[in-house]
Structure formats: C-alpha cells, structure tokens
N, C-alpha and C positions, 0 to 999 in steps of 0.2 A: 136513674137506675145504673148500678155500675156493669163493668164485665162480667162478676164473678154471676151477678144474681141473673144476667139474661143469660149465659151460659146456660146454668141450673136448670134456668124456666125453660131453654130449649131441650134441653135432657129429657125432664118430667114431660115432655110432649112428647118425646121421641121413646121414653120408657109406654107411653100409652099407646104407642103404636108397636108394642112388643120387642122393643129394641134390646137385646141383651147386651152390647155393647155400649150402649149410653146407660144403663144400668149400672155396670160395671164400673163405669166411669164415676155413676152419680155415689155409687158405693165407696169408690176410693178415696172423693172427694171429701164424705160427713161423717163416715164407720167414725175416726176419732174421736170427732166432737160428738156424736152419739153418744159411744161409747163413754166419756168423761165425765158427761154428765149422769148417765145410769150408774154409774160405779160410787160417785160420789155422791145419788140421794137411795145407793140400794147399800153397798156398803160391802157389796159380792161381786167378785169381776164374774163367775160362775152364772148369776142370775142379770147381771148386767149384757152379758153376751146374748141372754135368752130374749132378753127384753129387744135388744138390738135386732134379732133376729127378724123376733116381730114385726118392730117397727119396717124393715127392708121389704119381709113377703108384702105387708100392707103397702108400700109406697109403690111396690110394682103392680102389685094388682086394682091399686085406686090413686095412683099420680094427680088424678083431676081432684083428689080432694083440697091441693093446695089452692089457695085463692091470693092474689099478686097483690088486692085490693084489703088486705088484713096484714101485710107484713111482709117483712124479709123470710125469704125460704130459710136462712139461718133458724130464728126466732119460732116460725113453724117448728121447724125439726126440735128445738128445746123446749116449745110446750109439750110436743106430741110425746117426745121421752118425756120428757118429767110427769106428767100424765101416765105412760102407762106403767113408769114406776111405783107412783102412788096406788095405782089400780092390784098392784104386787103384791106391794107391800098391807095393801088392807085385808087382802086375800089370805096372806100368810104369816103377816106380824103386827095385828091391828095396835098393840101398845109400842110399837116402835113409832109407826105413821101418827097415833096422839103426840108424842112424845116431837115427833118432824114438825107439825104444825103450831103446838103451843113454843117453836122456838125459847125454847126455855135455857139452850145449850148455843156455847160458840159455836159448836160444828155444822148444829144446825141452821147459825144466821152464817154460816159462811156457803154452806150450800145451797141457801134461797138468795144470798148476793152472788153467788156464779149463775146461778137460773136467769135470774132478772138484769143482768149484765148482756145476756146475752139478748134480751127483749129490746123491741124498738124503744128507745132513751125518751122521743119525742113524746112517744103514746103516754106512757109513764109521765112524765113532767105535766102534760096537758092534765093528765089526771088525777095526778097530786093536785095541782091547782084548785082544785073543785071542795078537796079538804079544808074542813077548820085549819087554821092554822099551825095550832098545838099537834096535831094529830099528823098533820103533813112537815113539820120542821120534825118530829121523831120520826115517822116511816122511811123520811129524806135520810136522817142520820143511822140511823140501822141498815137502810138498800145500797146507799150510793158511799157514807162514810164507813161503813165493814162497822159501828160499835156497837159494844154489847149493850144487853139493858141497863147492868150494872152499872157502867161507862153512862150513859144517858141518864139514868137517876142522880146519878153527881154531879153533870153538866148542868141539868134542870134543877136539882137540887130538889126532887119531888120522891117519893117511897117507889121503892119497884113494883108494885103493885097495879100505883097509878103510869107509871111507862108500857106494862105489859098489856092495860086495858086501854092505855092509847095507841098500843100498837092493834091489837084486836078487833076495836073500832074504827081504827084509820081504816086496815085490813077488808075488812066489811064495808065498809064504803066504797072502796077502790072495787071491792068485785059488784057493787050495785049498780056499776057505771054503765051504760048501753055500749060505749064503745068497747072497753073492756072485756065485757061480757063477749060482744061478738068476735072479738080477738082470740081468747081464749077457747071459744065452743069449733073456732074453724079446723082445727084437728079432728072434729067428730062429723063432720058433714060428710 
C-alpha cells in the first residue's frame, strides 16, 4: 500500500470519529477527481457539483462504507461518482443514460475509458481473462486502446453490429463475475 492510500485510510478513520479537519483534508485531497469525473459522465458542472456534494455529506456521515479489501480508495471514490451520476441521469434524462450505455458515440467510450482507468488495472485484466477470447481482445481494445467500434469493425474486419454485440456480451459477462460484482456493490454497503 502506498503513502497516498494509508494516508486516505487514516483520514476516513479520523472523518468517523468526526474529525472536521481530516475531512477537509480528505475533501481537498478528491473534490477534483470527483468532480472530473461527474462533469464528464453528467455533462453539467451545475449537477456535477450537486452530485459531489452528495457524495462528501455521505463519506462523512458513512466513511466506514469504504472497504481496503475491494480496492483503492481512488477507484471507490470513481465507482461511487460514476454510480451516482448514472442514478441522475436515470432520474432526469433516462434517453441520455440509454444512449451512455449502448456506447454508440466517441464521447461516450472516451468517458467509460476515464472511469475504467481509474479502476484497479489488475482486477480488470484478471477478469478479462475469464472472457471468450473474441469478446475480451475487443473490450481490451475499446477500454485500454481508447478505439471506436467503427476503428474495431475494420481491424476485425467484422460488421458493427457484430463488434457492438461483442462488446455487450463481453460487457455482461464482466458484470457476472463474483469478483466484480462485489467490487462494484462496495459503494452501496
């Protein structure tokens, strides 16, 4: 574990003992990276703020929700925004959130590769592993290579059709995974 992350993890113990100064701290420390990430899958600094906001009250009044044994508190803090951005955006622009998910657009695979950049690399890799092969060499090249689908139906030499529904499928597979899964749900504990 490096400095930055026991630092952190001393914080979040010291924000649950009502520490408003290690709050502060913890607040100067991610506001950014919160914030960057809400802006860039809400598309509002306005509602980006709002969401931040959120996310702060909740870390101070539930710190223990983080778990040391699911991740990097970075990667916590980027599900926990990207989660309750989506939770937002379903609330209040449910054909934009279709639109986020079927990655049908650059902007949209360029905001789910800053999401997933920021997630532990290892966990990912392990769990590509477990993919068909076809399925895990395109989720590889759309996550980790920034290309579009377009870009991928040419290198495969396959219709976009067939790329979009191996991304879909890779997709679903990757969230069927136990590890996965309990990664991602650790923001809701």
């Amino acid at each position: 574990m490096d400095d930055k992350q026991s630092r952190d993890i001393e914080l979040l113990k010291l924000i649950g003992k009502k520490s408003q100064a290690a709050f502060n701290q913890f607040y100067q420390d991610h506001i950014s990276f919160i914030l960057t990430i809400a802006i860039q899958v809400l598309g509002d600094r306005t509602e980006a703020e709002d969401v931040c906001h959120d996310i702060f009250i909740e870390i101070y009044e539930k710190p223990h929700q983080y778990k040391q044994s699911k991740g990097s508190i970075k990667a916590w803090l980027a599900v926990k925004t990207r989660s309750r951005c989506i939770d937002r955006l379903r609330k209040k622009r449910p054909i934009l959130v279709q639109k986020l998910e079927k990655l049908d657009s650059e902007e949209a695979v360029k905001t789910e590769i800053h999401v997933l950049n920021q997630i532990e690399n290892k966990l990912l890799l392990n769990a590509l592993d477990q993919l068909p092969e076809k399925q895990r060499d395109i989720i590889y090249a759309v996550y980790f290579e920034g290309k579009t689908q377009r870009e991928l139906a040419e290198d495969f030499n396959k219709p976009l059709g067939t790329i979009k529904s191996s991304i879909r499928y890779g997709l679903n597979n990757l969230r069927k995974q136990k590890t996965l899964l309990q990664w991602a749900k650790m923001d809701r504990e």
